[in-house]
N, CA, C and O atoms as a CHARMM CRD file, in Angstrom:
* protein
*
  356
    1    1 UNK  N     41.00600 117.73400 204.76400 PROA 1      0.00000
    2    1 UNK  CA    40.52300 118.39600 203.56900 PROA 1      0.00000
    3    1 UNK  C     41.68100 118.78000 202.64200 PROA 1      0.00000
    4    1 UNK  O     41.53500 119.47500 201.63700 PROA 1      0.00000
    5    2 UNK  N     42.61400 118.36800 202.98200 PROA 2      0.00000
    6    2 UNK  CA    44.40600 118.37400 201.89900 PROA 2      0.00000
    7    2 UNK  C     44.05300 118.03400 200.64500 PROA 2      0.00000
    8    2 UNK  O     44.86800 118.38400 199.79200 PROA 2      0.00000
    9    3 UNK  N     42.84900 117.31600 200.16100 PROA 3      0.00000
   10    3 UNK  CA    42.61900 116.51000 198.87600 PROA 3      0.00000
   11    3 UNK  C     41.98100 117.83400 198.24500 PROA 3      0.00000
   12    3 UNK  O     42.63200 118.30100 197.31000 PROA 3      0.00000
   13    4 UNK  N     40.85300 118.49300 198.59200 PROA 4      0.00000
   14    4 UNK  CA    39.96300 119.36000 197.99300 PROA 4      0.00000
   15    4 UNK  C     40.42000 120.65900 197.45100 PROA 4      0.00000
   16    4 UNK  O     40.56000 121.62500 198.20100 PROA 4      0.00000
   17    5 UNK  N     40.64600 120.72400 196.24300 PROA 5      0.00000
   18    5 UNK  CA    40.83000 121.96900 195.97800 PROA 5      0.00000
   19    5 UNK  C     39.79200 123.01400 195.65800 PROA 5      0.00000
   20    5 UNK  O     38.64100 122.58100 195.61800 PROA 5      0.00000
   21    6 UNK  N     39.94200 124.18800 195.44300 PROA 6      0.00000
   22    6 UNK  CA    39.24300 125.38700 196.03200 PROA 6      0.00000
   23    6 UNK  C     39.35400 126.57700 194.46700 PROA 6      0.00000
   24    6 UNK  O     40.29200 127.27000 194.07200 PROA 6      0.00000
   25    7 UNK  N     38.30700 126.42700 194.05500 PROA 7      0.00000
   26    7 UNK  CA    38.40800 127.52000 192.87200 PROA 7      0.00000
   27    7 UNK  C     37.11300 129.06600 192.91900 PROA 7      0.00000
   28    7 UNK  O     35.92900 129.02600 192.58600 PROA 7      0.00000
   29    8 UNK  N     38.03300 130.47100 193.53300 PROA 8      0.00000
   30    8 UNK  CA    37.25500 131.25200 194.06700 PROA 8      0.00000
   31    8 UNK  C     37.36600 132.04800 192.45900 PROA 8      0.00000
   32    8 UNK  O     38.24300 132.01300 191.59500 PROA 8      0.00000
   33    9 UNK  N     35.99300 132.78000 192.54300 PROA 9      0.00000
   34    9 UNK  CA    35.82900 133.84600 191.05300 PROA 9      0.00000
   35    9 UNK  C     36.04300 135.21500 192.38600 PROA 9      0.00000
   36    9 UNK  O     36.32400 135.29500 193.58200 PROA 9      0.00000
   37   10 UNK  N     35.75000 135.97100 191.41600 PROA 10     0.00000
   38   10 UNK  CA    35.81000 137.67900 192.07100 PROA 10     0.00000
   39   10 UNK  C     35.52900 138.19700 190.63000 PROA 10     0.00000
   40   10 UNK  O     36.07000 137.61800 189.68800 PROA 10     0.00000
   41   11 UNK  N     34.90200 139.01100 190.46300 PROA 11     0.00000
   42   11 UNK  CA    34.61300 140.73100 189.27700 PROA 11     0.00000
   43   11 UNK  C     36.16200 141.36100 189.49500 PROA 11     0.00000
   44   11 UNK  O     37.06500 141.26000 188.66500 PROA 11     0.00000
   45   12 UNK  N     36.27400 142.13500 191.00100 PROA 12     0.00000
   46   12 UNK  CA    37.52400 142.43500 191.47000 PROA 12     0.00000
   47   12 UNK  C     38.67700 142.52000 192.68200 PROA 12     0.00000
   48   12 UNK  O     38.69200 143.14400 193.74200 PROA 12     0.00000
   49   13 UNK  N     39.46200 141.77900 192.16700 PROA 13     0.00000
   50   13 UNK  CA    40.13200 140.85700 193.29600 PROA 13     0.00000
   51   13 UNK  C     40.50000 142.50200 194.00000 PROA 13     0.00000
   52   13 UNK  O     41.45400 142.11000 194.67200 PROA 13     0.00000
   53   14 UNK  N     40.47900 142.94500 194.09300 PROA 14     0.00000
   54   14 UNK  CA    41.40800 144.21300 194.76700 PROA 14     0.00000
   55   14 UNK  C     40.77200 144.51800 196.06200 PROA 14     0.00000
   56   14 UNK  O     41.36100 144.93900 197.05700 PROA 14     0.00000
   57   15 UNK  N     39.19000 144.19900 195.92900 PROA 15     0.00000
   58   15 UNK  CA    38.07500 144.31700 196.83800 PROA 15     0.00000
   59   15 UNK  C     38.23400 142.94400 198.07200 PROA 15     0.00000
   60   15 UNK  O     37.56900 142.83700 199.10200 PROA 15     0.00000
   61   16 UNK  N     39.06500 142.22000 197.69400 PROA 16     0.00000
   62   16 UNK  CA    39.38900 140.84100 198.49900 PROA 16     0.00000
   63   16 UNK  C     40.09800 141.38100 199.43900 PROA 16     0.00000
   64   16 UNK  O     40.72700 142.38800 199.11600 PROA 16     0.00000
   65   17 UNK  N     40.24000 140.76700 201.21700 PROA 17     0.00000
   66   17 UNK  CA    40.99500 141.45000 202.19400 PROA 17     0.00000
   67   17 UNK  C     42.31800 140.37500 202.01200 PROA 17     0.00000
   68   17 UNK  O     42.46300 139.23000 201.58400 PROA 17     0.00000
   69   18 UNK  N     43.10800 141.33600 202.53900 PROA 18     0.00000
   70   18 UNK  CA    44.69000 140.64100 202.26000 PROA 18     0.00000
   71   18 UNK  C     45.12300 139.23800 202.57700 PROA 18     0.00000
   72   18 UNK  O     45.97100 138.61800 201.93600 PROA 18     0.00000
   73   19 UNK  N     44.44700 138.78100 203.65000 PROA 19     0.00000
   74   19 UNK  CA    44.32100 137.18600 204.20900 PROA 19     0.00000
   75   19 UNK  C     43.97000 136.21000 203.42000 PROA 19     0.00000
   76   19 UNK  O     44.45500 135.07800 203.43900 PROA 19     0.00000
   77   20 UNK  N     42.89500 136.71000 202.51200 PROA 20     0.00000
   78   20 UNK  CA    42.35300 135.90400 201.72800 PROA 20     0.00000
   79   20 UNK  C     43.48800 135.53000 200.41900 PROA 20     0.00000
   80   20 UNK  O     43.83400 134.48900 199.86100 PROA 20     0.00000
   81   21 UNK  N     43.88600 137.17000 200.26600 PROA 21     0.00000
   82   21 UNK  CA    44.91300 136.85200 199.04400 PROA 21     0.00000
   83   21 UNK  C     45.89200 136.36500 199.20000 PROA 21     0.00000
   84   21 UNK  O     46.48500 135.70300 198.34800 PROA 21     0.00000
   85   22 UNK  N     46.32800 136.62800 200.50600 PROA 22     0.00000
   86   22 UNK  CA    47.60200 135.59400 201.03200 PROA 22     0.00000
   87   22 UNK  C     47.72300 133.94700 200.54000 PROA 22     0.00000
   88   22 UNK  O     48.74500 133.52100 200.00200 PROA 22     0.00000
   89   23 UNK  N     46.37100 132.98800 200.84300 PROA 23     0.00000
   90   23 UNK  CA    45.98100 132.22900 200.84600 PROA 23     0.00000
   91   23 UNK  C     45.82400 131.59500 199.74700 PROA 23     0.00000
   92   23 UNK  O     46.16500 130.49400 199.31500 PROA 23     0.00000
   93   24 UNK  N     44.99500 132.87000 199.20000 PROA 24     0.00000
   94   24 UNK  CA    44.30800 132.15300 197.43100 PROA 24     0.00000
   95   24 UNK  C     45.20800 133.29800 196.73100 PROA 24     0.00000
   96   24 UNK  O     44.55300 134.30800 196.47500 PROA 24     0.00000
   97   25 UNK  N     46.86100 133.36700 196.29200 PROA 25     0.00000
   98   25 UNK  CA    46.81400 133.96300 195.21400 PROA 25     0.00000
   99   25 UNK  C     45.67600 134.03800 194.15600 PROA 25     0.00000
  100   25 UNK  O     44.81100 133.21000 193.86900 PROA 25     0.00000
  101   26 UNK  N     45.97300 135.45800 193.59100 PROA 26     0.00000
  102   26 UNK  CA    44.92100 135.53400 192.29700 PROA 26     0.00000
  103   26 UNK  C     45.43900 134.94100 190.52500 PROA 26     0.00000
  104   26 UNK  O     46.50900 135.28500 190.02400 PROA 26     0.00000
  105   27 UNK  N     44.55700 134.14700 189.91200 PROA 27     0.00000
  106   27 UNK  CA    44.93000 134.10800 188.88800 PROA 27     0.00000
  107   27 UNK  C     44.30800 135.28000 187.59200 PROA 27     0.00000
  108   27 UNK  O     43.08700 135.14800 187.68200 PROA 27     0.00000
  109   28 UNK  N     44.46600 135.86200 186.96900 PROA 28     0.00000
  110   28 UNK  CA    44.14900 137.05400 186.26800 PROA 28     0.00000
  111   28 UNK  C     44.52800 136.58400 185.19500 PROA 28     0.00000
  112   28 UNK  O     45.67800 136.18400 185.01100 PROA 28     0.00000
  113   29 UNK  N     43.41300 136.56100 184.14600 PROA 29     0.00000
  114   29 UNK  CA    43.05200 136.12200 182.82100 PROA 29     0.00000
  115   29 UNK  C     42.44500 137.14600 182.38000 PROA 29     0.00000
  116   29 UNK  O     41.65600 137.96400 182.85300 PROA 29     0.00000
  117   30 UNK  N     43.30200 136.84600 180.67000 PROA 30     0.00000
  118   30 UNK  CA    42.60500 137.74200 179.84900 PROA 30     0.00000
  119   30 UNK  C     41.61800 137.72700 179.06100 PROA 30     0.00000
  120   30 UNK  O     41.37400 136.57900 178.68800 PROA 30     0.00000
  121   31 UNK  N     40.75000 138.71100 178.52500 PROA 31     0.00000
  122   31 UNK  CA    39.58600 139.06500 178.35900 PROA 31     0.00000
  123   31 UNK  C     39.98700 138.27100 176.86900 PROA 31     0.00000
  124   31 UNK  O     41.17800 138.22000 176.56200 PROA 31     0.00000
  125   32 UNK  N     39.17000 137.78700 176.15300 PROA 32     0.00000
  126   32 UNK  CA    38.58600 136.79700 175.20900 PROA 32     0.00000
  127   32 UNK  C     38.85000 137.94800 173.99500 PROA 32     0.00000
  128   32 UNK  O     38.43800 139.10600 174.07800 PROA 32     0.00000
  129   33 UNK  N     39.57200 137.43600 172.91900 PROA 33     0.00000
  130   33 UNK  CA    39.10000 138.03700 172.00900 PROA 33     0.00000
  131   33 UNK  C     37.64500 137.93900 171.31300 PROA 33     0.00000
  132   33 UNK  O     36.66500 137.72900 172.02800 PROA 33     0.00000
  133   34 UNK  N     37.51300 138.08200 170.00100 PROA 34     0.00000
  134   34 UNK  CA    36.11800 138.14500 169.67300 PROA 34     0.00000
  135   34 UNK  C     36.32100 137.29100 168.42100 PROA 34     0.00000
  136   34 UNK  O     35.28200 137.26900 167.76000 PROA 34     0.00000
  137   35 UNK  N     37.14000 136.70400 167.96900 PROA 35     0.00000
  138   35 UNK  CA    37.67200 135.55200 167.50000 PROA 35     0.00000
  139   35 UNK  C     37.44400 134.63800 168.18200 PROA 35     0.00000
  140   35 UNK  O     36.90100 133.63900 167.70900 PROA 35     0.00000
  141   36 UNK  N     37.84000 134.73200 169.65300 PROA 36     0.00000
  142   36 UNK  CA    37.85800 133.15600 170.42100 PROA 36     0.00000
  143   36 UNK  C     36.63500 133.10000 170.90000 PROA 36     0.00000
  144   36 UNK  O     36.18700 131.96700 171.08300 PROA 36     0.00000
  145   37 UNK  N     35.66500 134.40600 171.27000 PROA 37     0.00000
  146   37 UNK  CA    34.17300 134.60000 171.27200 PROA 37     0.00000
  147   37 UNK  C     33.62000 133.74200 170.27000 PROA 37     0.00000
  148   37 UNK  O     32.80000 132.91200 170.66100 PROA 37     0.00000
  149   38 UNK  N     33.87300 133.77600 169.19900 PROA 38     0.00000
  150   38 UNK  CA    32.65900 133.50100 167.76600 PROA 38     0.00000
  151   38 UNK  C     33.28400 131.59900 167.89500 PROA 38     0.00000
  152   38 UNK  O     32.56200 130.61000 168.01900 PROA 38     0.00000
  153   39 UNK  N     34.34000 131.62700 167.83500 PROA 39     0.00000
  154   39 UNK  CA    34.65800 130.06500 167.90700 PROA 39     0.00000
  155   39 UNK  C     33.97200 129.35600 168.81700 PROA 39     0.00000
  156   39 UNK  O     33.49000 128.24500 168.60000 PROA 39     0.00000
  157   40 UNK  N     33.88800 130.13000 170.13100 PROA 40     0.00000
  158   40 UNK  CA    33.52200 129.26000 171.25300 PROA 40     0.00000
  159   40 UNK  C     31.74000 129.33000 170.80400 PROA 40     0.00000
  160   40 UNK  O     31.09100 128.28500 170.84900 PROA 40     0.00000
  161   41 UNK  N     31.02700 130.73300 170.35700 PROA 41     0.00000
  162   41 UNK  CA    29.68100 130.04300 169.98400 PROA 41     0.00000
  163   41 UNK  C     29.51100 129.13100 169.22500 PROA 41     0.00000
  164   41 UNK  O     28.58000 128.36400 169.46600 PROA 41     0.00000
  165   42 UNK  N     30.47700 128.87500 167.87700 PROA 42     0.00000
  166   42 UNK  CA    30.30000 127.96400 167.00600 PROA 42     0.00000
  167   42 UNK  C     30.59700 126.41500 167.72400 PROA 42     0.00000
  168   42 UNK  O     30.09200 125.44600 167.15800 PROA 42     0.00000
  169   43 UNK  N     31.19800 126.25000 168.63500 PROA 43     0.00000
  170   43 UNK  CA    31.46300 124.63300 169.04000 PROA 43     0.00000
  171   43 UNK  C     30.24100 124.84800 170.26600 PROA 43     0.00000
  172   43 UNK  O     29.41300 123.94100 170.18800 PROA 43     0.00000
  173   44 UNK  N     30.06300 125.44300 170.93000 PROA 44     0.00000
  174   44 UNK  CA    28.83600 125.21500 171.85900 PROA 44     0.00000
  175   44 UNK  C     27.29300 125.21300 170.99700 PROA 44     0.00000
  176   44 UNK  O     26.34100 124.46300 171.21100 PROA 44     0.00000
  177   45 UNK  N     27.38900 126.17800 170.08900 PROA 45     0.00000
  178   45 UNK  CA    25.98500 125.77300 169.45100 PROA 45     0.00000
  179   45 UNK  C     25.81500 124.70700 168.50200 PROA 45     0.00000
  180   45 UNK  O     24.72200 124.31100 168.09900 PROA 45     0.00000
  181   46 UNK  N     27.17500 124.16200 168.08600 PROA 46     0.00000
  182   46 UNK  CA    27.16100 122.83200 167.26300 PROA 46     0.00000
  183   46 UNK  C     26.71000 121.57900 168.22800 PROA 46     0.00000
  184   46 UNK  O     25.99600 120.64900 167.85300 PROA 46     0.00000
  185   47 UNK  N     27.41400 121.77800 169.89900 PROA 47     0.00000
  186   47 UNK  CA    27.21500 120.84800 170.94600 PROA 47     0.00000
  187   47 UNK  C     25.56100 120.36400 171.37900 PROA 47     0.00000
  188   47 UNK  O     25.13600 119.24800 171.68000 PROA 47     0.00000
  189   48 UNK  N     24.74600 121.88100 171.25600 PROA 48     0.00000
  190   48 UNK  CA    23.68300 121.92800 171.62700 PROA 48     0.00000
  191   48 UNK  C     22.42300 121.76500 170.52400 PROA 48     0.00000
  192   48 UNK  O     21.20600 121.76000 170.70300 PROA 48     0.00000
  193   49 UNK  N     23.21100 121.64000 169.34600 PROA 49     0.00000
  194   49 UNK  CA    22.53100 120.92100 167.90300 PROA 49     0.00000
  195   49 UNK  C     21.57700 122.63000 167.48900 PROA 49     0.00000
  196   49 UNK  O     20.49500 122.61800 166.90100 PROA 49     0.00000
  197   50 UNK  N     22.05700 123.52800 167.80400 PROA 50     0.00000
  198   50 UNK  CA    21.68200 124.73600 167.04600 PROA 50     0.00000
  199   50 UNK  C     21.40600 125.46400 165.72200 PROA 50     0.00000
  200   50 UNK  O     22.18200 126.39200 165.49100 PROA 50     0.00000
  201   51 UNK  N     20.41200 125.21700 164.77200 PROA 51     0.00000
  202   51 UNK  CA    20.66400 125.87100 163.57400 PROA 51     0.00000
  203   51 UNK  C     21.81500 126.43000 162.88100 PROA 51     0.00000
  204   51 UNK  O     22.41200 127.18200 163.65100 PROA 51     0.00000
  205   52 UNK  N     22.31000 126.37300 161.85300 PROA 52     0.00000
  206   52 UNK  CA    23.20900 127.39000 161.95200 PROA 52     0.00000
  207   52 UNK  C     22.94700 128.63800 161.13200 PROA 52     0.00000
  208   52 UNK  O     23.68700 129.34300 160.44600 PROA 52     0.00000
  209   53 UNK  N     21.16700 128.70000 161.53400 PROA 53     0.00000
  210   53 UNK  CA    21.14300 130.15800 161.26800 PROA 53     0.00000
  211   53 UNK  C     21.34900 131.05700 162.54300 PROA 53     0.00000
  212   53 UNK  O     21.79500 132.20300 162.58900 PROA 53     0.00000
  213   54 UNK  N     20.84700 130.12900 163.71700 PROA 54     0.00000
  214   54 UNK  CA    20.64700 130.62600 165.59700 PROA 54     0.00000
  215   54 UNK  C     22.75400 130.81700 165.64900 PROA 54     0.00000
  216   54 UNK  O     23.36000 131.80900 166.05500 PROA 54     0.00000
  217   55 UNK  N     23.12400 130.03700 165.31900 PROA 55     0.00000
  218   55 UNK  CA    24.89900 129.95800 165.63300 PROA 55     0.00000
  219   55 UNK  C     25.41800 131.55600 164.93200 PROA 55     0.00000
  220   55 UNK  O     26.06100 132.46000 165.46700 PROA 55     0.00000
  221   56 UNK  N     24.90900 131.46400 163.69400 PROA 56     0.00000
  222   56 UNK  CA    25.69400 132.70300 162.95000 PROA 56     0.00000
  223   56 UNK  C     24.70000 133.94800 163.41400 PROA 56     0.00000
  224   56 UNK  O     25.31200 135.01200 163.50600 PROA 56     0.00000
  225   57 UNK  N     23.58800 134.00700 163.65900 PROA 57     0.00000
  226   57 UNK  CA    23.06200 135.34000 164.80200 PROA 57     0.00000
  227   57 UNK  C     23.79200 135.38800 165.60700 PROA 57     0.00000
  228   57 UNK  O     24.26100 136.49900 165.85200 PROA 57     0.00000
  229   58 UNK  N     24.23600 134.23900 166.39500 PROA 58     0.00000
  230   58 UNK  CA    24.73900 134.82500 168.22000 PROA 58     0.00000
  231   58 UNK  C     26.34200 135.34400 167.55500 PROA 58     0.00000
  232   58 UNK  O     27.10500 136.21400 167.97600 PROA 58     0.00000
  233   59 UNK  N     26.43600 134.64200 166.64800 PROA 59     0.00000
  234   59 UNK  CA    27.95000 135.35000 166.43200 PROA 59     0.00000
  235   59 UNK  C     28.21300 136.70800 166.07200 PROA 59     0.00000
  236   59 UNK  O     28.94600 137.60700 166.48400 PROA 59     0.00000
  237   60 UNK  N     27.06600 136.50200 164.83900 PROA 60     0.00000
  238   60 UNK  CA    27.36800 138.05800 164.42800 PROA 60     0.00000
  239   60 UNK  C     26.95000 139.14100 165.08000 PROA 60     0.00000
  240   60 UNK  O     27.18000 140.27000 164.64500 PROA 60     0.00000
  241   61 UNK  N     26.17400 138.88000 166.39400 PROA 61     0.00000
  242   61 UNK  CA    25.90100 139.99700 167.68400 PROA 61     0.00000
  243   61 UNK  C     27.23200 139.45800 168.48200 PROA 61     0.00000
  244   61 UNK  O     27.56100 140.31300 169.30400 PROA 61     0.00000
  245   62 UNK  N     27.96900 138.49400 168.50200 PROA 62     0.00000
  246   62 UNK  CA    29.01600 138.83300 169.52700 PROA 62     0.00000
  247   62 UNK  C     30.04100 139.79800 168.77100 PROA 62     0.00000
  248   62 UNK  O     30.60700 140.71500 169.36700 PROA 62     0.00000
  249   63 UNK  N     30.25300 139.50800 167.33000 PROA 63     0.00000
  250   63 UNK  CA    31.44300 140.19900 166.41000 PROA 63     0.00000
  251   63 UNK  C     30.43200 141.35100 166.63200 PROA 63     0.00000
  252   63 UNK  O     31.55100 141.83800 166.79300 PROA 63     0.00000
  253   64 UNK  N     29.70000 142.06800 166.76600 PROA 64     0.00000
  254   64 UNK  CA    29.26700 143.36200 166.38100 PROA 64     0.00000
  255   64 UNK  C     29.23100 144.15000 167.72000 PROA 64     0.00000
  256   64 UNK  O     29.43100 145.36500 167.69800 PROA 64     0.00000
  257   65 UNK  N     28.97600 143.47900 168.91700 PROA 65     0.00000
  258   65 UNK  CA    29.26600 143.82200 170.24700 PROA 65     0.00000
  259   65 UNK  C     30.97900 144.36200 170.33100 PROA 65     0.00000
  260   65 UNK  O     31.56800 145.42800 170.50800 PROA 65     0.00000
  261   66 UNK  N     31.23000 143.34700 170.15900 PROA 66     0.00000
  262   66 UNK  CA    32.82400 143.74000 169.87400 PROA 66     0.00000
  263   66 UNK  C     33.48900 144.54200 168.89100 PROA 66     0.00000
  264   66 UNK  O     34.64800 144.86000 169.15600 PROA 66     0.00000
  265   67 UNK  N     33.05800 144.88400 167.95100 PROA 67     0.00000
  266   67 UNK  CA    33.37700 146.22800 166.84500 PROA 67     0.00000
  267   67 UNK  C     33.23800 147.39800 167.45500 PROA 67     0.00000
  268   67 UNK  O     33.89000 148.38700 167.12100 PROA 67     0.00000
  269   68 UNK  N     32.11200 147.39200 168.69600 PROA 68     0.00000
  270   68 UNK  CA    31.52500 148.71100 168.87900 PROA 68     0.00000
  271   68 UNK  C     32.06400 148.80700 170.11000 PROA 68     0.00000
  272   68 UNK  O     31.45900 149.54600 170.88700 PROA 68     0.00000
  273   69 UNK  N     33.12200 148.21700 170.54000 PROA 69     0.00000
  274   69 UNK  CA    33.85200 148.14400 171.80300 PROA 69     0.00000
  275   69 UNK  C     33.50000 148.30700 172.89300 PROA 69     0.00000
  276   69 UNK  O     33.93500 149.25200 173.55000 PROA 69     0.00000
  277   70 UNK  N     32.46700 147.28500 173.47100 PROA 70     0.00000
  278   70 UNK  CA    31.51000 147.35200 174.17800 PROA 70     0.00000
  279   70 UNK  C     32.43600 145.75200 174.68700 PROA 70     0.00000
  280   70 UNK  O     33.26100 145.21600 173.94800 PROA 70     0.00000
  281   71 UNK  N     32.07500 145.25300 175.99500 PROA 71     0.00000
  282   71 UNK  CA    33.41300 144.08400 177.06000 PROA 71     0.00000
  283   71 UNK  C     31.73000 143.03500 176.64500 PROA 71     0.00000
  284   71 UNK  O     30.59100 143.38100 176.95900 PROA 71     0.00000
  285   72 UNK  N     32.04400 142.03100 176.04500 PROA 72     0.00000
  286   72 UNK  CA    31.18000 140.93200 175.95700 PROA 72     0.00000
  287   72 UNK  C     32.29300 139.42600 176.38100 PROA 72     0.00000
  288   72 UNK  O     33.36200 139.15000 175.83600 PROA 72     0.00000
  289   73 UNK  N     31.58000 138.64200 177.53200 PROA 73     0.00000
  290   73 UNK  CA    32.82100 137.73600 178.01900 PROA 73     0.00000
  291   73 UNK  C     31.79900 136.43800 177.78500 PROA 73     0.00000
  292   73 UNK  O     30.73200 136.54000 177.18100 PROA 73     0.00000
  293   74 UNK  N     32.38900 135.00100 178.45900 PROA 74     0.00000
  294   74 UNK  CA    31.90700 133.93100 177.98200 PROA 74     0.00000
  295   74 UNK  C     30.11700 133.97500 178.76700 PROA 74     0.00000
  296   74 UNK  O     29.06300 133.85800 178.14100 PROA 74     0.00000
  297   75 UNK  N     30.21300 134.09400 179.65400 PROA 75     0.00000
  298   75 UNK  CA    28.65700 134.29500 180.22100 PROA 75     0.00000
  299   75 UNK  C     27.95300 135.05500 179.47500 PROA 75     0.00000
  300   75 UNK  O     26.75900 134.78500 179.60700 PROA 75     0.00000
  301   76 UNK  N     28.14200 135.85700 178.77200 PROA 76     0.00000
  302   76 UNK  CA    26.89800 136.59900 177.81000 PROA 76     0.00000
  303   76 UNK  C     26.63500 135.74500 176.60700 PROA 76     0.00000
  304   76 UNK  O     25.58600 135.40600 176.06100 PROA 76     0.00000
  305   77 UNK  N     27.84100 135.50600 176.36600 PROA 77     0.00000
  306   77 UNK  CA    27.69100 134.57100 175.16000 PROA 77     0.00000
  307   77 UNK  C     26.78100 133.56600 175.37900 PROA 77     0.00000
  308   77 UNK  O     25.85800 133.25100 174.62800 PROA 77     0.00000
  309   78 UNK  N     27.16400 132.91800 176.77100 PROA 78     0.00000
  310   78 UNK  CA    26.05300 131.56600 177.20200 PROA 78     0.00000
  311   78 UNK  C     25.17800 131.77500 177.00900 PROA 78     0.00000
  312   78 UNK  O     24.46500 131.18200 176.19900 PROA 78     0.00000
  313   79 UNK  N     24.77600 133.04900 177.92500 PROA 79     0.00000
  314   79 UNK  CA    23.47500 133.26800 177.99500 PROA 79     0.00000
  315   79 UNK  C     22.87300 134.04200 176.43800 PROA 79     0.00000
  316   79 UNK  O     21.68200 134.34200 176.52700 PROA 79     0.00000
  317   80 UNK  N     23.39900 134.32400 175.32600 PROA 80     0.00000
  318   80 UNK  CA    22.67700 134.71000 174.21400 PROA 80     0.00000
  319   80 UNK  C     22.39400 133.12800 173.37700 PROA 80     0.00000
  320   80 UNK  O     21.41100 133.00300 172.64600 PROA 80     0.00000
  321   81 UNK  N     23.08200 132.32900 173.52800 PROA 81     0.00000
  322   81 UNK  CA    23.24600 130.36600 173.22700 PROA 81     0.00000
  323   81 UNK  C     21.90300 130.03700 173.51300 PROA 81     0.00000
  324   81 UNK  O     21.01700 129.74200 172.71100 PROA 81     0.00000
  325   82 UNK  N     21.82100 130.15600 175.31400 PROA 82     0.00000
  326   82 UNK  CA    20.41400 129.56600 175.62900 PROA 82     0.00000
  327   82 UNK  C     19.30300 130.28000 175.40900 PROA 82     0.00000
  328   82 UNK  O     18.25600 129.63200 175.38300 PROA 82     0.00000
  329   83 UNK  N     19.20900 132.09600 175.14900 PROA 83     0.00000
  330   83 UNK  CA    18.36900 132.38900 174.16500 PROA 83     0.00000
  331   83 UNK  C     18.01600 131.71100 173.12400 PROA 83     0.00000
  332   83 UNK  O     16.89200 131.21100 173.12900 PROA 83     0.00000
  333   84 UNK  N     18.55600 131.59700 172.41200 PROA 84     0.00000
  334   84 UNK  CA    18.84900 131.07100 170.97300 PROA 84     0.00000
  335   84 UNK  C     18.25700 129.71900 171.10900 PROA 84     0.00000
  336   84 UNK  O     17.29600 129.24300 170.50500 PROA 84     0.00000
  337   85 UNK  N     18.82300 129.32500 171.78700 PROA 85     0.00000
  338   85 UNK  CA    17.99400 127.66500 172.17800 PROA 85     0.00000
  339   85 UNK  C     16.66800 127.76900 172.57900 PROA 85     0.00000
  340   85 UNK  O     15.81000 127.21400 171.89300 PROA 85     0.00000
  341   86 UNK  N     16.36800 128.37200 173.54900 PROA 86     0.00000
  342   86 UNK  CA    14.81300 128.47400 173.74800 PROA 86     0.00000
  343   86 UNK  C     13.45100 128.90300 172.97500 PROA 86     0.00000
  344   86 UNK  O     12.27100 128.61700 173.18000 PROA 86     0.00000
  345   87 UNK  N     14.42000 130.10500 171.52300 PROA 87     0.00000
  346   87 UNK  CA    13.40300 130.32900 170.85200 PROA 87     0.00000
  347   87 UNK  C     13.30000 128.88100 169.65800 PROA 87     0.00000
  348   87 UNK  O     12.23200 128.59100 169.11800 PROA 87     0.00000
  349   88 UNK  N     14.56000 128.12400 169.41100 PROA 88     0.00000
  350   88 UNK  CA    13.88700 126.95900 168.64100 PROA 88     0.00000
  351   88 UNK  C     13.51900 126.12200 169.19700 PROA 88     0.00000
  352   88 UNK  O     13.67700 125.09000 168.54500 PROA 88     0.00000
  353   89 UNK  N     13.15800 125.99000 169.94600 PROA 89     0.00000
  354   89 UNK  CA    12.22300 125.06600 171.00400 PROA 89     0.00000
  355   89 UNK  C     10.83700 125.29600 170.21700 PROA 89     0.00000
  356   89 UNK  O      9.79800 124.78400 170.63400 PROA 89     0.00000
């Protein structure tokens, strides 16, 4: 199994027992601005052929999530995308 590599998530690595971290150093990434938020809805809802009235809603709730300094990361975003997608269905 030398070929397979191994990509673990965690919320928080700190909660991981030491063996594990031995093993799998942690990689620790930073939290998204809300710039790279609104970009990334605009190329995923362009991908998924989205209005761009549905594109500039999810944005301007991610920019407004983020004004009010509230932690919005790429999974919310997804998941406000496939909202967005399901109601123009």
């Amino acid at each position: 199994m030398s070929w397979v590599g191994w990509v673990l998530t965690s919320n928080n690595y700190r909660l991981l027992p030491e063996p594990l971290l031995s093993r799998c150093p942690p990689v620790r990434l930073r939290e998204l601005t809300a710039m790279e938020l609104s970009d990334f809805v605009r190329r995923e809802g362009a991908k998924r052929h989205l209005s761009s009235i549905a594109v500039q809603a999810v944005t301007e709730a991610v920019d407004r999530t983020c004004q009010y300094g509230m932690r919005i990361d790429l999974r919310i975003a997804s998941r406000l995308l496939q909202r967005a997608e399901d109601l123009e269905r």
